[in-house]
N, C-alpha and C positions, 0 to 999 in steps of 0.2 A: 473752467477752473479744474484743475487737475486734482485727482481724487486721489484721498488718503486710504495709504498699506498699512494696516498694521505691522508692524517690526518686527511680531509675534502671534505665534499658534499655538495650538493646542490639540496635540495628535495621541490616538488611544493605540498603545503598544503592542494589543491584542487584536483591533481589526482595520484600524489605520486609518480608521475615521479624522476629520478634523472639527474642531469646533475654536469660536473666537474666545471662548471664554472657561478656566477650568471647572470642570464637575469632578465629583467623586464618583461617583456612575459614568458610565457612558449608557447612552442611549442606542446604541446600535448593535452590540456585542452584550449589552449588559454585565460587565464586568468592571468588578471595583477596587480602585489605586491603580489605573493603566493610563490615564490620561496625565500627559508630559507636556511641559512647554517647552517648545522650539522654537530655534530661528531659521531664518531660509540661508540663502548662499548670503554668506558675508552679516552683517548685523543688522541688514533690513531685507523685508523680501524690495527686491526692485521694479519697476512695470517697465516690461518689453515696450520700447520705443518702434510704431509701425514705420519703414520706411520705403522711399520707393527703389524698388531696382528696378535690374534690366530685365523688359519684356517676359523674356522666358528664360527661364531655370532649371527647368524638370526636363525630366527623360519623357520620349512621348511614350502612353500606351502601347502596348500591341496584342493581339488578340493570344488568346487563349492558348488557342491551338498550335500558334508557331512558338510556342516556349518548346524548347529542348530538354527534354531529362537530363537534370543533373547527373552524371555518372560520378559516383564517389562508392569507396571500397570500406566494408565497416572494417571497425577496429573490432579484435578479439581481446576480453578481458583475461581469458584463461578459466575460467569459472564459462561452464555451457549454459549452466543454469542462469548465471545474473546477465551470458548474451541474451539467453529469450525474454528474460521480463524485459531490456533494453531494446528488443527487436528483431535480433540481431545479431547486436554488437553494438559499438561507441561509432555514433555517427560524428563524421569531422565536423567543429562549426557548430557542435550544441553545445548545452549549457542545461547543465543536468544539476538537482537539488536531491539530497540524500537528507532525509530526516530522522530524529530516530529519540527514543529519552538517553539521559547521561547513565552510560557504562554499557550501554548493549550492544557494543562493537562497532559503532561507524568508523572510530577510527581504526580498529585492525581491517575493516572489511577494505577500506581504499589503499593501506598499507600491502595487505596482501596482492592486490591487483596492481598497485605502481611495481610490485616484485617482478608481474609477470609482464606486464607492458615493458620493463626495463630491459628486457632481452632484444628488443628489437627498437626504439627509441631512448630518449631523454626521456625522464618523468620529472617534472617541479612540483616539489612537496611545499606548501606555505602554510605555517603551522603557527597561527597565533595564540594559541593555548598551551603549546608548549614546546619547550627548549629545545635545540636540534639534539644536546647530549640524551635527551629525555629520548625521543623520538628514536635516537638510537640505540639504544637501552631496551626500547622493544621490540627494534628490529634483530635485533641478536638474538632474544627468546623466540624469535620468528623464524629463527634462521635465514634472514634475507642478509645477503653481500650482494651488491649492485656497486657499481661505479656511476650507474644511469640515475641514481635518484638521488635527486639536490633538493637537500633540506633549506627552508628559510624560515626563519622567523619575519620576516616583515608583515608590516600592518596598517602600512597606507597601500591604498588603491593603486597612488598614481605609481608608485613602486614597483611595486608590483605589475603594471602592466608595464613600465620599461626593462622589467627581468625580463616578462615572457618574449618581448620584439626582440631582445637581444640573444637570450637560447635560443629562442622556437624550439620549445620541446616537444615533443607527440600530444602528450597529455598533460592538463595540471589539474590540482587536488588545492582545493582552498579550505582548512578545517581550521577556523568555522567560519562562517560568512559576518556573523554576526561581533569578530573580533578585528574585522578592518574596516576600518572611514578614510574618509576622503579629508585631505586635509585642509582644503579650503572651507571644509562645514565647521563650524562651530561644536554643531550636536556631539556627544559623545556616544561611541561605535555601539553600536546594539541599537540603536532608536532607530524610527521606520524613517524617518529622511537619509539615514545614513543607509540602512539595508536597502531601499530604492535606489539611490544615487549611486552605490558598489555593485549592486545588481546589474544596473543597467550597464554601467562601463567594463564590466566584465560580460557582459551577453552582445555589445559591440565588439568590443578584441576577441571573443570566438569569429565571429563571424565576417570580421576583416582579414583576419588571420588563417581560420578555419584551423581552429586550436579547439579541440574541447576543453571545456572548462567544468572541472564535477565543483559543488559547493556543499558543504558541511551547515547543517542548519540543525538548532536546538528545538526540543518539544517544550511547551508550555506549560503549567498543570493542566490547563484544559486538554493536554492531549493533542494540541495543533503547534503546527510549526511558525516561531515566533515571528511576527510581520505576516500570517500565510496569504494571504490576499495580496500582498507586495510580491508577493518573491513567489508567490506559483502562475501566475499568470503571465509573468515574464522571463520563466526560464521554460523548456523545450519538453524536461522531463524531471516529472517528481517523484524518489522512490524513498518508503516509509519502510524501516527497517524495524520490527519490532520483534518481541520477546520479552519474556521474566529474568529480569537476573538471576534467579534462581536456577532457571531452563536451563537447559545445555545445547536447545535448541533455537534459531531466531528466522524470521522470517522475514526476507525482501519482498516488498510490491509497488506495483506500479499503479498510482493513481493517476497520473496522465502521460501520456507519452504523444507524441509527434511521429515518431517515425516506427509505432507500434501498434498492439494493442494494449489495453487496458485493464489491469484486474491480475495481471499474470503474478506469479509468485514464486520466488525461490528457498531452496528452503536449506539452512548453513547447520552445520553443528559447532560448537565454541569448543576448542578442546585446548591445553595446553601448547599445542605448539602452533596453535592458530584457527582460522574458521576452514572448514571441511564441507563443500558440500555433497547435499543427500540426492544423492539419483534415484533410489529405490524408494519415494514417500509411502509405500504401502506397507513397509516396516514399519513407519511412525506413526502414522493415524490407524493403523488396521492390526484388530488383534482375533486372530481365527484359529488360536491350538485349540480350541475345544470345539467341537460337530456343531453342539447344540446351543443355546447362549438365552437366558432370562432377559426382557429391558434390553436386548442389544440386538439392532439391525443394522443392515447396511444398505449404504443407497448412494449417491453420485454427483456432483456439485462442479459447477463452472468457477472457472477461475483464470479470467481471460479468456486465451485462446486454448485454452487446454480443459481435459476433464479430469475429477480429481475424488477418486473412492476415500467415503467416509465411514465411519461409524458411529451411530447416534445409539447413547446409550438413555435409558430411563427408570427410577424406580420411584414407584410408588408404596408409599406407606401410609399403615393409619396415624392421623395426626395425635398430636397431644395439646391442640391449642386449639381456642374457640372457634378458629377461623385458618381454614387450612390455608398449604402457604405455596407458591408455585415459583419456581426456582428454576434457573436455567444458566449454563456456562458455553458461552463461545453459539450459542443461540435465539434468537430475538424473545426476549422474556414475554413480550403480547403476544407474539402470533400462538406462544405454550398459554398462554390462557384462554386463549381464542378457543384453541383444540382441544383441549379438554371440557370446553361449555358443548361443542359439537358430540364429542365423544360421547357425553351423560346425556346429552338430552335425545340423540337417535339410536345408541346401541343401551340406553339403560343401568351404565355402570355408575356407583353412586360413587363418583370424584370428588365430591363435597364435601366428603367426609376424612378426606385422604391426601397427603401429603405427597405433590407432582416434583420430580428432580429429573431436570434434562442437560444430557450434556456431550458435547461434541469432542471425542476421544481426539487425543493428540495437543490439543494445547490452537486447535484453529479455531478461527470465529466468520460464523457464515451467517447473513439472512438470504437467505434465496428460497423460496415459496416452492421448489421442488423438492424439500424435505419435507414437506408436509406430512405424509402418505408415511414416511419412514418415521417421524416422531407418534404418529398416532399408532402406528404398528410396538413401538417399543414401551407404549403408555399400556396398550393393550397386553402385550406380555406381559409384562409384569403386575398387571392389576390381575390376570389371571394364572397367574403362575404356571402360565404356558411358553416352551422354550419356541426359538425359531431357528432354520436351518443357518448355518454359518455360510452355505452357498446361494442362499436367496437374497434378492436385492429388491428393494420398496422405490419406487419412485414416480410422485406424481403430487400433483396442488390440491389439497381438499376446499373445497368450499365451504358455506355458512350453513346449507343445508345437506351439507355431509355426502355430498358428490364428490366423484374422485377425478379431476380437471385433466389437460394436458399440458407439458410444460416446454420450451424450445429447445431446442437444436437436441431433437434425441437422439440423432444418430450420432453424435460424438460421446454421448455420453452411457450409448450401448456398448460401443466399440471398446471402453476403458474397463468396463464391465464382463466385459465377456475376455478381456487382456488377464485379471487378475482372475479366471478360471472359474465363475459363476456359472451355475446350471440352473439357475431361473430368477426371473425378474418379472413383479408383480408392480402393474401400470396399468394408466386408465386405458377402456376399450379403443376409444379413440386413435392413441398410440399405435394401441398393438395392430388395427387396420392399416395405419397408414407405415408403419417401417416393417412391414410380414416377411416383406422380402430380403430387408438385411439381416436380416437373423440367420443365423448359421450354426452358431454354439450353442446356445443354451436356449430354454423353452421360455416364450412369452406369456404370461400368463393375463387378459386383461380383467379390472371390474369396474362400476357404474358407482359404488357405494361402498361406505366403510363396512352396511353390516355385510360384505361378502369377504371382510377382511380374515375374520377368525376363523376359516374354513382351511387355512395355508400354515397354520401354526401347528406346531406337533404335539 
């Protein structure tokens, strides 16, 4: 007896769970009013009937080692900085996801790059949010003339991929993903049956094609990209564009990449005539006109494949509330209460009594356990009202018993250090044995422990 499909699902918006019946919760994601009911292709799901074919179908095997390197040449966006978070460049044949919240530039950011793509290809622009007069509109405040960039409003799938067979343009730009369906679904466009099934038939015509495909995808309030379990595990490359509307600054990164690394980061300025990016980031996170500086150290942080000088600022105050308060911006707020329980109970400073404020200049947000050594050094300044040099750099993992650890890849992260003209860098002994010999610039200085920390301050 043939077993009965339900006709009907019930799928959560937010992590794309399914369940047979609707809740106001979902159990997976714990998020509430996300669960939708859906239907599959056509008004029932249907069950694949097994049939038998012929013998064999498939490609056979073959080992490993006779595949050939694909030889393919990247694309150049024009922007050096969004090639390296890419790689690179635009590899042909992927299928890249651009997240980002509403108004923080996704769409100038792909505007400006189908500008520069357009000098040497076609660019297809599909714009289901808005009108090509629109799109025009702010290509003029852009100053972009191109003849190479074909606006479209369409908003089926299958549309859409008989433009791209029929252009073959270099590139195409889908903004947003979440404004086209397939029109054989029922679902209406933004539901995870629909963002899967547009996903997926746009991540096969990249790769039959060998068309990159970028896709425009919206932030949730929670802060993730809607469907993201759909839609990141089947495109190539996910980059999160963020910043304050307020900023004037925003920042590309790459949280997975295929034919990268990971973690890397660009960094745009918004200005009137369009996004500008910043090559010089020690303007924006580093402020050093003054020798000496209260609460403010500097120290060095990974960000992919590259190293990237920070400033970690701190001030401590006496509180006005029963219960002092620990505060922290662009910084893991435990690991600041962690270190300050370290700090009072082996150097003896009573933090308890006193109001901790930590925050990472520039508008960047880091946990990486190699600031350690820099937060506790700017906790210390300013609990003692002692300055530190503007040329000294802190870096290294404090422990629970107030040891000063070692952290990785320090030779990349000396070499950025000793770039921006530092003449000393205090790190655990460890370190300073094992990299003695790249040192060239500036003096190593190593310690075992925080209480050898106040001995460097002025």
């Amino acid at each position: 007896m043939k077993k009965k499909i339900p006709a009907k699902i019930y799928i959560c918006q937010s992590c794309g769970e399914n369940f047979p019946r609707w809740s106001g919760k979902c159990p997976g994601c714990e998020s509430w009013n996300t669960i939708i009911e859906e239907t599959g292709s056509g008004s029932k799901f249907t069950e694949k009937k097994r049939t038998i074919l012929d013998p064999k179908r498939y490609e056979d095997p073959i080992s490993i080692n006779k595949i050939e390197e694909e030889k393919f040449q990247r694309i150049k966006t024009g922007f050096s900085e969004l090639d390296l978070v890419l790689g690179g460049g635009i590899v042909p044949g992927s299928l890249v996801l651009i997240g980002g919240e509403p108004g923080v530039g996704k769409s100038t950011l792909i505007l400006e790059v189908a500008k520069n793509l357009s000098n040497k290809d076609k660019v297809l622009y599909i714009s289901g949010e808005e009108s090509a007069s629109q799109i025009g509109l702010r290509a003029k405040r852009l100053g972009i003339q191109s003849d190479n960039i074909l606006l479209s409003s369409e908003g089926y799938a299958e549309n859409i991929i008989q433009m791209i067979e029929h252009i073959r343009p270099g590139v195409v730009f889908i903004d947003s993903i979440q404004t086209v369906q397939r029109e054989a679904l029922p679902n209406q466009a933004g539901t995870v049956t629909q963002l899967r099934e547009c996903t997926q038939i746009f991540l096969e015509t990249s790769k039959r094609l060998s068309i990159p495909i970028f896709l425009i995808g919206h932030i949730t309030k929670e802060g993730l990209i809607a469907g993201p379990k759909v839609l990141e595990h089947l495109v190539d490359t996910v980059l999160y564009f963020e910043g304050d509307k307020l900023n004037y600054y925003r920042i590309l990164r790459a949280v997975k990449n295929r034919f990268g690394s990971v973690g890397d980061i660009a960094v745009f300025e918004m200005k009137t005539s369009g996004l500008e990016e910043v090559i010089n980031r020690n303007d924006l996170f580093l402020f050093r006109d003054a020798d000496t500086q209260e609460g403010s150290v500097l120290s060095v942080v990974l960000e992919g494949s590259r190293a990237l000088s920070v400033e970690v600022q701190a001030l401590v105050a006496k509180t006005s509330f029963s219960q002092a308060r620990r505060m922290s911006e662009g910084l893991d707020n435990k690991r600041l209460i962690l270190l300050c329980a370290v700090i009072e109970k082996y150097l003896g400073i009573p933090l308890s009594q006193s109001d901790v404020f930590a925050n990472l200049a520039g508008g960047l947000t880091v946990d990486e356990p190699s600031l350690d050594l820099a937060i506790c050094s700017a906790i210390l300044s300013s609990a003692t009202n002692r300055s530190v040099s503007s040329t000294t750099a802190f870096l290294g993992e404090v422990g629970l018993s107030g040891e000063v650890r070692n952290v990785g890849q320090l030779g990349l992260r000396l070499k950025e250090l000793e770039a921006i003209g530092l003449e000393k860098v205090i790190l655990p002994v460890s370190a300073k044995n094992e990299w003695k010999k790249e040192n060239s610039g500036f003096q190593l200085i190593g310690i075992k422990h925080l209480r050898e920390l106040t001995e460097y301050f002025d």
